[in-house]
N, C-alpha and C positions, 0 to 999 in steps of 0.2 A: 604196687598194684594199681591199676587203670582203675577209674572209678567204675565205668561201666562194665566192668566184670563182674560186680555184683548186683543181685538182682533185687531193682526196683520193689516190687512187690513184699518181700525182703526186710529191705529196710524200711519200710512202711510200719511191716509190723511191729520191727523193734523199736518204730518210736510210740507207736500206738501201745504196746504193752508197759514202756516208759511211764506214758501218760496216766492208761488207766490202772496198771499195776496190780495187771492180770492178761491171761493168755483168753479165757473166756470172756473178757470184754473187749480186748485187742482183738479177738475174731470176728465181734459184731461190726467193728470199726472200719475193718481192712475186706471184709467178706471174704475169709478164707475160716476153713475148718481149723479146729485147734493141733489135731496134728498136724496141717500143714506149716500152720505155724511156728512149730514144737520143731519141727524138722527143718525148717529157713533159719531159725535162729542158728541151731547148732549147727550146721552147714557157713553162715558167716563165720562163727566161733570158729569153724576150723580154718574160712581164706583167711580173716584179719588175725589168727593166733592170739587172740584172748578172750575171757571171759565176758561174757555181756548180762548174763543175769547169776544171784544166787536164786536157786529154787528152796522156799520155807513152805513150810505148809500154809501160810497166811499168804501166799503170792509169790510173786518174783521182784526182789530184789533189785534193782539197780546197778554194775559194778560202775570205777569211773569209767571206765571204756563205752558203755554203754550213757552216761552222763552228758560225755560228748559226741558221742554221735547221734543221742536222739535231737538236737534243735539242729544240728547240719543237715539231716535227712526231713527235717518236718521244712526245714527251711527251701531245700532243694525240692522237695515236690512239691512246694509252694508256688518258686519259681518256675518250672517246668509244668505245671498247671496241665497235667494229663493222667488222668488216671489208666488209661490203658495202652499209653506205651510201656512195649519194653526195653529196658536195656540196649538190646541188639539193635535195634532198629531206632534209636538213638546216637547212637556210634555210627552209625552208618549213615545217614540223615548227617552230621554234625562233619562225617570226614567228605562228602559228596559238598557237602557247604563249602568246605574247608579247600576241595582241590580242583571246584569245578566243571568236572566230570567222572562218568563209572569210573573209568579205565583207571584216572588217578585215585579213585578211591580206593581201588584196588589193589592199586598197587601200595597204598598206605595200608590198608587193614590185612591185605592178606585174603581177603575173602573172592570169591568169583561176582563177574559182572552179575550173572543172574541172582544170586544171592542178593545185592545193593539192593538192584532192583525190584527185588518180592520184600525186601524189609523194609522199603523207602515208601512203596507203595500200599504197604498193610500201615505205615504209621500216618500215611494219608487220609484211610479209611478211617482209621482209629480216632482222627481227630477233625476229620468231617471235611478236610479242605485240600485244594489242590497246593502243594509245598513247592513243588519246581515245573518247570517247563522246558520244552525246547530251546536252543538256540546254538545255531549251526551242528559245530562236532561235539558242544558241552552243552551242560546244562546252567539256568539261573534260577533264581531261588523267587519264587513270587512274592509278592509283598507279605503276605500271610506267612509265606515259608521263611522271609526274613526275622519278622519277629518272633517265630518259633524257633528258630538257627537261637535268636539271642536268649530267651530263656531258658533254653538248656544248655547252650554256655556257662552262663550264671548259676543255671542249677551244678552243672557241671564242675566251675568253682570254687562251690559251696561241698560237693562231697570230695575234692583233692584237699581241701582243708581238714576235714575229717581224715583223711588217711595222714596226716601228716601228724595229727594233735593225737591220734592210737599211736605213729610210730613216738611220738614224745614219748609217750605213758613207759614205754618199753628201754627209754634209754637210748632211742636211738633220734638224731637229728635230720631227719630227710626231709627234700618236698624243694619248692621252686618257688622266688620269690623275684615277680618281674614286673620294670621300673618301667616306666614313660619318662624319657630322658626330656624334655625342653632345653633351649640350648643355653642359657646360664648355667643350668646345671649341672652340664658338663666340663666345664669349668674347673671348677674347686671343689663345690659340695658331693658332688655324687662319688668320684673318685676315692675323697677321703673317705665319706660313709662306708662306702662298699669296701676298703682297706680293711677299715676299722672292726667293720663286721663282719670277714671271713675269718680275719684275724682269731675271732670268738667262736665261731658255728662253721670252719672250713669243709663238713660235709653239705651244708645248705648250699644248693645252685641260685645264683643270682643272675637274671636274666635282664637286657639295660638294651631297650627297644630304643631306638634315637626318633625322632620327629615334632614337627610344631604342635601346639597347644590342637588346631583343626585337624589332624592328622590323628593325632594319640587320641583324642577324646570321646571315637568311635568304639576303638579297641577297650576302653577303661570302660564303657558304659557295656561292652559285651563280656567285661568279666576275663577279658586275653591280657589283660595289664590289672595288678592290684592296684596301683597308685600313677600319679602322673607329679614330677618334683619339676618347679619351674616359676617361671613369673605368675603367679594372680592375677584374673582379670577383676576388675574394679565392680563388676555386677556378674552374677551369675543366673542367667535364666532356668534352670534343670533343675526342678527340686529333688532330683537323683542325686545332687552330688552336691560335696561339702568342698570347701576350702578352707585349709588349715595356715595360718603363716609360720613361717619360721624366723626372719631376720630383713631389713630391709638394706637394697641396695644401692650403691649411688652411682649411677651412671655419667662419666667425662667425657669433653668433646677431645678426639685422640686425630692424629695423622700423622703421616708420613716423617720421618728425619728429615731435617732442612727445608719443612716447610716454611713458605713466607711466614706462617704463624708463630711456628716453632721459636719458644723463646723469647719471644716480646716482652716487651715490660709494659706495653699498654695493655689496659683493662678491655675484654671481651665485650664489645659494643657491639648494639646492632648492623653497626653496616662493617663490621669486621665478619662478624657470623653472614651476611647475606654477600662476601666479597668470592668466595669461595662456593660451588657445587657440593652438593651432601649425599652420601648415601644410607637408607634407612631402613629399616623392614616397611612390611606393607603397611595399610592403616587397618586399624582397631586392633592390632598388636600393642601389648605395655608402653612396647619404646617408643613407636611410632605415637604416639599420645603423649608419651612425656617430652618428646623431641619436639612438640606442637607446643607442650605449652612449657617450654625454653626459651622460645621466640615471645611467647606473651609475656614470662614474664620478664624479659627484656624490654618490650614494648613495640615489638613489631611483627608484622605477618609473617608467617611461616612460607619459603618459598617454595616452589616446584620442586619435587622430587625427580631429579633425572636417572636417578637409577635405584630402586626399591630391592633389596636381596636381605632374607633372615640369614645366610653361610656368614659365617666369621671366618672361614676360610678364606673365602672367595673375597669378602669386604677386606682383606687383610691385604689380599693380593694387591686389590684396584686402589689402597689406600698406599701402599709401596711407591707403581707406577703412576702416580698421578700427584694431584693436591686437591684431590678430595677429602672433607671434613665426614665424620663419621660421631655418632654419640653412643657409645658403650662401656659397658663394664671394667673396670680395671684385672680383674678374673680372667676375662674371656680373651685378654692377648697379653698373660702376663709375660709369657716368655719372651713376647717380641718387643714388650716394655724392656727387660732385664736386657737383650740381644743390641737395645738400642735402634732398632729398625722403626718402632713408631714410639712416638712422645706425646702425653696430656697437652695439651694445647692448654686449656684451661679449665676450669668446673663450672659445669653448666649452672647457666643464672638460676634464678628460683630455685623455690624448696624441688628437685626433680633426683628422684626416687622413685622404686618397683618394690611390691612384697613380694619376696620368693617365697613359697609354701608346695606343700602337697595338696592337691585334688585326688580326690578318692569318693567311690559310693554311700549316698546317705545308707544304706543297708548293706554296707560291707561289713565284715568282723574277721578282724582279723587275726590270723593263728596267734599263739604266744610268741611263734621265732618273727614275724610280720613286725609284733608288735616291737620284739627287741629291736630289731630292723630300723621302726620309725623312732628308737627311743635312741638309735646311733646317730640316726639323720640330726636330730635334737639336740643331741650333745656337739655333733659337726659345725652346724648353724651358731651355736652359739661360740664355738671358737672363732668363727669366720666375724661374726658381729664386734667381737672384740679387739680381733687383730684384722683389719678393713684392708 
């Protein structure tokens, strides 16, 4: 079930009668009459298929169903900060965000151009500000209408989470669990995780978004990614989001078969590393920092970068054709170690090391299956820590 199938208003009350544990004070709260009330609840009782209160003569009861969904709905109109949107006009707003203009809204939701637009424009009124504008054949989302796109993201979520933790209650395993790939983690870790945990939960969908740490961390903070698995940066400015580590890694200087390097019995000296052209990620990337201070601490400046690329693809290729040096993970070209196509040259001087971990929302919470999720990642992490 879509979250926004059910109605806002709705679930309002059933966390409000949670709270005060009564239908005559959950009406003063929500400003709806008590039958309306009386009639939202049982109305969800019938979409979600269970029970949300016992009725005693001392009040209403709690069931777990209702347990959990009252802090996911207090949480989500928390974040979605409107009290008079609805639902519809929600989805609508969120799929217009989503595809750019009517026409592709439309054609996602099903619904007609003129519909989009009388929902998109009463949740304008509703909330006092202009949400999108012109431009050219589509539309953009105004600054306002951006950071409203993202708290109903967020809120949004926050209620797929709740439908996920009812379908638990019931025995059944559903709902979507989707990863911010970084490129270590592509690697070794993620693969084995995600094995290991359909292995357990084969009806949970795992969803494995690829892109760099700038790329994904837009997505994670709109709530379109639960987690981001990858290098740690060494400071984080967002007090939205936490960093978790898992294991730390050690990065070698690797090239080509039959490089000059390949095989020496001399020791990796400074003017052996600055004899040869290097390829790196950009700078204020993990590697590109530890690859700086490789050279420190060998004791010599770090040289020009003539070619900057994060693809371990593409660096795989150029480190093939060429005798370019490169400083990476032993993970990330195990195969072409094993194939013999590129060789450790040596291990980089100094303590040079990355923590991989998860990033994720200071106010994320996540499902029970999330949670086994990151407790696979955990167990994965520490195979890899032990066998390098």
């Amino acid at each position: 079930m879509e979250p926004f199938a059910l109605n806002i208003r709705h679930l309002r009350a059933v966390a409000a009668v949670v709270e005060t544990g009564s239908i005559s004070a959950a009406a003063r709260v929500v400003n709806l009459t008590q039958p309306a009330i009386t009639q939202g609840i049982a109305k969800l009782e019938r979409q979600i298929g269970l029970p949300l209160f016992e009725r005693r003569p001392g009040g209403m009861t709690p069931t777990a169903a209702a347990t959990l969904l009252a802090p996911r709905v207090a949480a989500a109109i928390r974040l979605m900060d409107s009290r008079h949107a609805t639902a519809a006009q929600i989805s609508a707003f969120l799929a217009l965000a989503r595809r750019g203009s009517y026409s592709g809204a439309a054609a996602e939701t099903g619904l007609s151009e003129p519909s989009l637009h009388r929902a998109v424009g009463d949740l304008s009124l509703a909330i006092g500000h202009i949400l999108v504008e012109r431009r050219g054949k589509g539309v953009a989302l105004t600054a306002r209408g951006a950071g409203v796109a993202r708290r109903f993201r967020l809120g949004e979520a926050e209620l797929r989470s709740a439908m996920s933790e009812l379908a638990l209650l019931e025995g059944r395993e559903v709902g979507r669990i989707t990863v911010g790939a970084m490129p270590l983690s592509r690697a070794r870790l993620l693969p084995a995780a995600v094995g290991a945990f359909h292995a357990l939960h084969g009806e949970v969908s795992v969803g494995i978004i690829e892109g760099s740490h700038a790329e994904l961390i837009g997505p994670l903070r709109d709530g379109e990614i639960d987690m981001m698995v990858g290098a740690l940066r060494s400071s984080i400015t967002d007090e939205g989001l936490i960093q978790t580590p898992l294991f730390e890694d050690r990065p070698v200087i690797l090239a080509r078969a039959g490089h000059p390097l390949a095989g020496a019995a001399e020791p990796m000296t400074p003017e052996r590393m600055l004899a040869y052209p290097w390829i790196t990620p950009a700078p204020g990337t993990p590697l590109r920092s530890q690859w700086q201070a490789m050279f420190e601490a060998a004791g010599a400046v770090a040289p020009r970068v003539p070619i900057e690329c994060g693809s371990v693809i593409m660096i795989r290729q150029m480190l093939l054709q060429s005798d370019f040096l490169t400083l990476l993970s032993p993970d990330q070209v195990a195969v072409e170690l094993d194939a013999g196509w590129l060789v450790k040259v040596a291990d980089a001087p100094g303590d040079v090391s990355r923590t991989i971990g998860v990033t994720s929302r200071a106010d994320w919470r996540p499902t029970a299956l999330q949670r086994r999720f990151l407790d696979v990642l955990g167990e994965q992490a520490r195979l890899i820590a032990m066998n390098p």
